[in-house]
Steps between C-alpha positions, in 0.01 A plus 500: 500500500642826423479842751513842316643643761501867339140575601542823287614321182271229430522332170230544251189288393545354172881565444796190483792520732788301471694387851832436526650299756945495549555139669805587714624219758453642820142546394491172403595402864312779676168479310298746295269631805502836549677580150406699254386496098528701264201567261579708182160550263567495123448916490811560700815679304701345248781525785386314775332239187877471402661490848232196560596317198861518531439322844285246384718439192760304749383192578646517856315775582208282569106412444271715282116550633195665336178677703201585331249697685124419467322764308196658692293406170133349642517116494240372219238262595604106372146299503474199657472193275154340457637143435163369492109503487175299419172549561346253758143593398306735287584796756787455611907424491820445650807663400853395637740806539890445538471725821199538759324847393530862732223563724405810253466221220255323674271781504149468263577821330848389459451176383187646273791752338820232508308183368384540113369225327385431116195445421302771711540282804569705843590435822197533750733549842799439678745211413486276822862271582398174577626344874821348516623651139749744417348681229214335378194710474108432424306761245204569476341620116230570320328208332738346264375383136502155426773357289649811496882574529628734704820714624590628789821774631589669794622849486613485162662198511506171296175394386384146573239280383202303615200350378145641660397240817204236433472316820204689659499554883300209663248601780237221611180687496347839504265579749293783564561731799301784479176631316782638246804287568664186414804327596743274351627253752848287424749281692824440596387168538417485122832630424377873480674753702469871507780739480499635824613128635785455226648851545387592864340856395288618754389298842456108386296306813574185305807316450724699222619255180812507401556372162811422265551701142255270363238587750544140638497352895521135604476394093175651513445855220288744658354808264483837665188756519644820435362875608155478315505892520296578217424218373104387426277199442181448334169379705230338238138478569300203342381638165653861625774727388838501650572719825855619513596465895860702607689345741472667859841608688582358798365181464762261354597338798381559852659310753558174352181513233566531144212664383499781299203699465287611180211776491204600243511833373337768742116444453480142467465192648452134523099374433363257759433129369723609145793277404860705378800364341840637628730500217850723437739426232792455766348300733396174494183420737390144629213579631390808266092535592304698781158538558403838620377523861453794785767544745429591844431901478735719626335843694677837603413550875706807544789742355678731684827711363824377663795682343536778249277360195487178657189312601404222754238273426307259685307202351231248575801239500834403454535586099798352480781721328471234155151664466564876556848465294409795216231672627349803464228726760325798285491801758187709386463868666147539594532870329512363140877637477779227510534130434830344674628120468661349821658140379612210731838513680654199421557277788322748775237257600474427822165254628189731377690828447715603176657841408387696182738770360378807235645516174725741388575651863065598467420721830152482647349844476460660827091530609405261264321155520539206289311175422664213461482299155645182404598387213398173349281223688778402735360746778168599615363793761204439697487872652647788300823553615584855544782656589473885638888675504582780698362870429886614517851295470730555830865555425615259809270204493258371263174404715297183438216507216142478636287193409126568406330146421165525438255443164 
């Protein structure tokens, strides 16, 4: 390691020096420490260039050396190598990088900007490593075309190719949950895990899965549900036209139940007595009929605000948070002026009371009262529920709404 120890003469980014050392034998016996080198850059005179050549021109006046400083040019960014990828279904696939990606790569906007594929297909989240793998990733996409080739490249990098995935996602049956909801249920018993076990994203109750490259444990292949963000299936009445049902966040696995969660477009819902057929192009469903029934109703006893746009609401029953995952209360004021939407906070249920937060950072008006309206059949109010706010807003606290429940 060399010491400049001429604090006011530092050498120059960028520039060569050349370093002589003289071998002489009672430095040969004493040892170099505490010695000094000297460093002459290329720009010196033509003097001290010759005096250092006529020096080095003897060979007994010892070893020649070279420095190079580093530049302070910015470092360029080197991708890392996508060595591999294949589709394991119609919406998804894994890629194999040389290195594990950064935490900032792992992002969805990231991965939405770094990932391009042919095609039109597009990456619907966040790449997901899978447990016990150095940098092998899950991805979820749109719905790939079948028989169709595609490429794939990370940050500009090499592009590589795959063919789009044909072995559907198995789930045993669909089953309906709600007067608007369905759910598909699969197994790890049937060889059917969800992502969350194989890569350990989020809180898993269950046991996590480790698998090998191949998505393999104990000689047995296992194919993986991926983030259904997005994605949709189609619900078929007998002699009907197709319903389009969106999947529901929050309801791909809860505690150890793979079940994810599909609901009719606002407005409708199932028919009592009427057989549907649950059908999606990448799933593949054993048991793929319902007949429409009435779930157990679900009343609003009582709301009352509990945070800054926040609401607390108290049901006939336990909803469970599957059921109230996505949606919505309509907040009416009784003075024909504003219409604000509260949605569910996910996870905030709690026996027969869940939290309801305004959109957009919405304000109740000060003075005003509202009526509550749901949305959909899921939710019913035997009283109006009104809700009266105070005549003026207090800098220091915000006081508790009044509760008027009466026809």
């Amino acid at each position: 390691m060399l010491d400049f120890l001429d604090p006011g003469c530092p050498p120059y980014a960028g520039w060569h020096y050349r370093i002589s050392l003289e071998r002489r034998p009672e430095q040969e016996a004493a040892g170099f420490f505490g010695r000094r080198l000297r460093l002459m850059s290329h720009n010196e005179s033509d003097t001290g260039k010759q005096e250092h050549d006529q020096k080095s021109s003897n060979p007994a006046s010892g070893a020649k050396a070279f420095l190079k400083l580093p530049s302070k040019l910015p470092i360029k960014y080197v991708p890392k190598e996508l060595v591999h990828a294949e589709a394991l279904s119609p919406v998804s696939v894994q890629v194999v990088f040389s290195k594990p990606l950064a935490a900032d790569e792992l992002e969805p906007e990231a991965a939405g900007s770094y990932f391009k594929f042919s095609g039109g297909l597009m990456v619907t989240g966040s790449p997901s490593l899978k447990i016990g793998s150095r940098a092998s990733y899950i991805l979820p996409t749109t719905l790939q075309k079948p028989g169709s080739r595609y490429s794939c490249s990370f940050r500009g990098g090499d592009r590589l190719g795959f063919r789009a995935g044909v072995d559907r996602i198995y789930f045993r049956q669909a089953v309906q949950t709600a007067f608007d909801t369905v759910e598909l249920f699969s197994s790890v018993r049937d060889g059917v895990a969800d992502y969350a076990r194989v890569t350990g994203v989020g809180t898993v109750s269950g046991d996590a899965i480790e698998l090998s490259q191949d998505n393999v444990r104990d000689g047995r292949y296992y194919q993986i549900v991926p983030p259904l963000e997005g994605l949709t299936l189609f619900i078929v009445p007998d002699k009907g036209q197709p319903l389009e049902a969106a999947y529901v966040s929050g309801t791909q696995l809860i505690g150890d139940r793979q079940a994810p969660r599909f609901r009719l477009p606002e407005g409708y819902a199932f028919t009592s007595g009427q057989r549907y057929t649950v059908y999606a192009d990448w799933a593949r469903i054993g048991q793929d009929s319902i007949v429409g029934a009435e779930p157990q109703t679900l009343s609003l006893r009582s709301i009352r605000m509990s945070g800054s746009g926040q609401l607390e609401a108290r049901f006939s029953r336990d909803p469970a948070a599957e059921l109230l995952a996505g949606r919505r209360l309509k907040l009416r004021s009784m003075d024909g002026g504003s219409l604000l939407t509260a949605v569910y906070v996910t996870g905030s249920t709690t026996g027969s009371y869940a939290r309801f937060e305004l959109e957009a950072g919405a304000l109740l008006e000060p003075g005003v009262s509202y009526s509550i309206v749901p949305q959909g059949y899921w939710l019913v109010c035997p009283h109006s529920v009104r809700l009266q706010t105070p005549a003026s807003r207090q800098s220091s606290f915000r006081p508790m709404l009044k509760i008027a429940i009466g026809p």
